[in-house]
N, C-alpha and C positions, 0 to 999 in steps of 0.2 A: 094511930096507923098513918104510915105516911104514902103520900101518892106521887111518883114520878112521871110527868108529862109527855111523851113523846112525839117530835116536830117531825112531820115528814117531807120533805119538796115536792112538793107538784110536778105533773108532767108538764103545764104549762110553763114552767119555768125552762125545764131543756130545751121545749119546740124554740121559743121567744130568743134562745143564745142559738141554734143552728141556723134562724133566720138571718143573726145579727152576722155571723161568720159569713154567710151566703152574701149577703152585701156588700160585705167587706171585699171577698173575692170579684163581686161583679164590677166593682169599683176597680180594684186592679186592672180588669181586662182591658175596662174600657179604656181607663189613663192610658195604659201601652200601648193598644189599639190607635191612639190616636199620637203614639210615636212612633211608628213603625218606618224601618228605613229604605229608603227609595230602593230600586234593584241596581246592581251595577251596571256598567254602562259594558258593551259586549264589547270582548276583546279585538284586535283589529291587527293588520297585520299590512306594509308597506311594499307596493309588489315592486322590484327590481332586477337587476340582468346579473347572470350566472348560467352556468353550465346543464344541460337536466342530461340525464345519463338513463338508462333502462338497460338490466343487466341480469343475469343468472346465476345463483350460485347453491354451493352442494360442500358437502363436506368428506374427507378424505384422510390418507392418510401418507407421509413423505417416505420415500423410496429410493433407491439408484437408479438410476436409470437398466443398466446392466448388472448383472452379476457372472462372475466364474466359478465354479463347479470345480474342484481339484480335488485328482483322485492319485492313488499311488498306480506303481505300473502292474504291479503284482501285490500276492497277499503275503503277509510277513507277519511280525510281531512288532508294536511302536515300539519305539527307544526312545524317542524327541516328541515332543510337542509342545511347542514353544510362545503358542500364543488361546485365548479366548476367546468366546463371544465379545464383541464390541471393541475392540483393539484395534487401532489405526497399526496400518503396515504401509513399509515401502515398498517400491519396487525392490525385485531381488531378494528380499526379506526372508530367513530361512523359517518355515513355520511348524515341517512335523518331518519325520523321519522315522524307516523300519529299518530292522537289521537285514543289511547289505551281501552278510556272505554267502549266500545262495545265488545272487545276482554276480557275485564278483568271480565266484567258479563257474558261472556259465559262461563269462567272459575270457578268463583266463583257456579254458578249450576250446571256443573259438579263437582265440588268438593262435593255439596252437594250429589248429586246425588250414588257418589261412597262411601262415607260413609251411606249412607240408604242402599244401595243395601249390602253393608259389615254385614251394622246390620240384614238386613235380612239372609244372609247366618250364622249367631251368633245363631240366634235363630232357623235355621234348624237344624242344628249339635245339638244344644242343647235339642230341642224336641227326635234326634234321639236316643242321649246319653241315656234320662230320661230310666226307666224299664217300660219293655211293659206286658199286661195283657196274662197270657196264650194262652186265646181261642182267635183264629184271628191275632195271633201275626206274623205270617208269610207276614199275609196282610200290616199290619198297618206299618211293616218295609220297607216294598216294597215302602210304596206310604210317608213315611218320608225320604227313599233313593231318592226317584224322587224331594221331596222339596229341598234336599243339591244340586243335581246336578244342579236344574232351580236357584235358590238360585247363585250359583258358576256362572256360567253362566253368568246370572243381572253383577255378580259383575265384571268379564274379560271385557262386552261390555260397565260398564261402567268407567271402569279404559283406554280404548281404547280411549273414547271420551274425556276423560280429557284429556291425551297426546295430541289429537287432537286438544282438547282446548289451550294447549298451547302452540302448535307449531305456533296457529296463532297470538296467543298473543306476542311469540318472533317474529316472522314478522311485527309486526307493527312498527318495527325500522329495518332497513339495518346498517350495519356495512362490513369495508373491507374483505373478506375474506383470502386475500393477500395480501402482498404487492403491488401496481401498482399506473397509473395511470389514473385520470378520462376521461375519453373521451366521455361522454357525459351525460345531467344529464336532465329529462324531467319535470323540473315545478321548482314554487315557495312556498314559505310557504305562506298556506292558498287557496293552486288550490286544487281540489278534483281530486285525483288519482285510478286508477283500480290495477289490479293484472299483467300488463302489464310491459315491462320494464321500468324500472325507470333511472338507472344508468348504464352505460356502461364501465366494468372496463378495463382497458389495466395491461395484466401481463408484467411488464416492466425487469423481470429480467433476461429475454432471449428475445433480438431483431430479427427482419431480417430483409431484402430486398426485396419485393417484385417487380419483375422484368420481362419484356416481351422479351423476346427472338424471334428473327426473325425463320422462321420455320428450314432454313440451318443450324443455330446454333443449335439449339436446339437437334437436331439430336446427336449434338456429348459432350452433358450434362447426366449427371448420379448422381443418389444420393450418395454422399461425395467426393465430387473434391472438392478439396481443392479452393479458390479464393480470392477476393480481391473486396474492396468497396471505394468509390472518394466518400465525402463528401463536399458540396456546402461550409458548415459552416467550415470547416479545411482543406483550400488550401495547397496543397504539401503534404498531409497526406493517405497515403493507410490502410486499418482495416481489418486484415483476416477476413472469411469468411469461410462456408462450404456449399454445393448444401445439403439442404434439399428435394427438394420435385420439381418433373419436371411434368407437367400439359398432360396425358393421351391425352386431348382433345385439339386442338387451337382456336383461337377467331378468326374472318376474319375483317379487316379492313381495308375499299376502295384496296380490293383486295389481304391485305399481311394477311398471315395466322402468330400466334404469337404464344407462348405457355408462360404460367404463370409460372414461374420457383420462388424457396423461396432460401434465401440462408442466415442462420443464421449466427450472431457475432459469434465469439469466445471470443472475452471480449467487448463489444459495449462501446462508449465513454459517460466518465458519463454526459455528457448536451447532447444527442441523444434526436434528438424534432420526437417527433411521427408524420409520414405524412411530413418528409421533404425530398427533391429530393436526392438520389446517381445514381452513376454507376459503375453497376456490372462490372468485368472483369472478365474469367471463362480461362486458360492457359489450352489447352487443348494438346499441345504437346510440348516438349523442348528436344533441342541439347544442351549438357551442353559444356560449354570451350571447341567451336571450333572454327576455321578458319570462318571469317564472314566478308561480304564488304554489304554494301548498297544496297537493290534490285535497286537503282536506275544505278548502278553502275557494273550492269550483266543484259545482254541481253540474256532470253532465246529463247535455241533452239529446246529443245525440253523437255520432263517432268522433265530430271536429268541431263543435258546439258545446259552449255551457253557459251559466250563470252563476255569478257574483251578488253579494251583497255589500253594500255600500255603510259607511257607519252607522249612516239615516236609516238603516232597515231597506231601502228600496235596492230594486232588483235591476241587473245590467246582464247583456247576453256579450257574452265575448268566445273568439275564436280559439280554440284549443288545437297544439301542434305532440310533440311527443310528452306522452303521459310516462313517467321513469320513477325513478325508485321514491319515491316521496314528494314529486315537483312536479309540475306541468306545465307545458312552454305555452305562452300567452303569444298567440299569434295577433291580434286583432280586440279593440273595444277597450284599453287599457292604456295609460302611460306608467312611463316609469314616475315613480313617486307616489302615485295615488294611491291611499289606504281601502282596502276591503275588509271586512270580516273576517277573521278569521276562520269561521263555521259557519260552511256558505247555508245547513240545511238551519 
């Protein structure tokens, strides 16, 4: 009979390798522990002279300044319409048209109309002209002066109705009356139209911005500040601008009170698409070419007071003037040249 021996490992054998592992690790720490690298040195930042600006701005959307409303003079059926939404026209431009023969026969009866009545006043004067008999002559003058005046008369009310007549017979076509653009056009040829708008012109030769202004802004807006417009369509591109017109009344929305502010081009770019997004910027006060560090870079302490820190970590109190849209003018406790902190906290 044969016997096979069976070896088994101790638990002292695992404890005696997790010890050895553990050492191993604590050696590690320490080695890098005692490599550890210094901290950087904090960033720093050289104060010098430039513009600080503090300014307002709100988002909007570009507009005409004006538009025209063109309607026909009466109601018809179109036969023409000769242009769309967004179509540049000239002046004079022909853009829609109804059928005119109803207009053209009311014209054609006033014309008749005003020649009868002309011949009737012909032949008053002419009766008054003829020699009147002695006896009753006073009378018969009397009542041939009342036929020139009813006569004149006929003829004024009906020289009124022909002009009438063909004001509305020129309204049975619209034409541009200015240069612009169409912004909106109501039907097709062959729909039957009223005396309501038809075409909706945009005068395209003076733009603006029409823009909401939060109610704090707004406050410090007046008409003709000069400003500045960011188009979606030409990144990196500013387009002066002037505050035409600031809105009396505000609009409330989910609680923020806005006010309508208009702020026209001074030359608007010529592909300017009606009803496309900008944003206004309105500069409402500037230090020109002064002393300036980063508001991030001055800790205020009090409204014209704050503190710097120097490379060294130590602390400097300097004078603060206009705080603007990222900058703050260093009135006082600074030269130019001298580096501070970047991050005065």
């Amino acid at each position: 009979m044969t016997f096979r021996v069976s070896r088994r490992r101790g638990p002292w054998l695992a404890t005696a390798a997790a010890v050895a592992a553990l050492a191993g690790v604590t050696a590690g720490y320490l080695l890098l522990g005692n490599d550890k690298e210094k901290p950087a040195a904090a960033p720093t930042i050289q104060i010098g002279r430039s513009d600080v600006t503090s300014s307002v701005a709100a988002s909007g959307k570009v507009q005409p300044v004006s538009t025209r409303e063109l309607a026909f003079s009466r109601a018809g059926t179109l036969t023409a319409v000769n242009v769309k939404a967004g179509d540049t026209v000239a002046a004079g431009q022909a853009l829609a048209a109804i059928d005119p023969a109803d207009a053209q026969q009311a014209v054609d009866e006033a014309e008749d109309a005003l020649a009868s009545a002309k011949q009737t006043l012909t032949d008053a004067k002419a009766a008054t002209a003829s020699p009147q008999p002695t006896r009753g002559a006073g009378s018969n003058t009397s009542s041939k002066g009342d036929a020139v005046y009813t006569a004149q008369t006929n003829v004024n009310k009906a020289q009124l109705a022909l002009d009438k007549a063909r004001r509305v017979l020129s309204g049975t076509k619209i034409a541009a009356p200015v240069a612009g653009k169409i912004l909106k056009v109501s039907g097709k040829a062959g729909d039957a139209v009223g005396t309501s708008t038809f075409i909706t012109l945009g005068v395209v030769e003076k733009m603006m911005v029409e823009a909401a202004f939060a109610e704090a802004d707004a406050v410090n807006l007046s008409v003709g500040q000069p400003a500045q417009v960011k188009l979606a369509s030409h990144p990196g591109q500013t387009f002066p601008v002037t505050v035409t017109q600031v809105a009396a009344l505000g609009t409330v929305s989910n609680r923020l009170v806005r006010y309508t502010v208009l702020l026209t081009f001074d030359s608007p770019p010529a592909d300017l698409l009606i009803g496309q997004s900008a944003t206004a910027q309105v500069v409402i006060q500037r230090a020109a070419d002064v002393l300036s560090l980063p508001q991030s870079a001055v800790k205020m302490t009090s409204a014209d007071r704050g503190e710097v820190r120097l490379p060294d970590g130590s602390v400097r109190s300097v004078g603060v003037g206009l705080r603007g849209d990222g900058f703050a003018e260093i009135t006082s406790g600074l030269s130019a040249g001298e580096k501070v902190r970047l991050n005065a906290r």
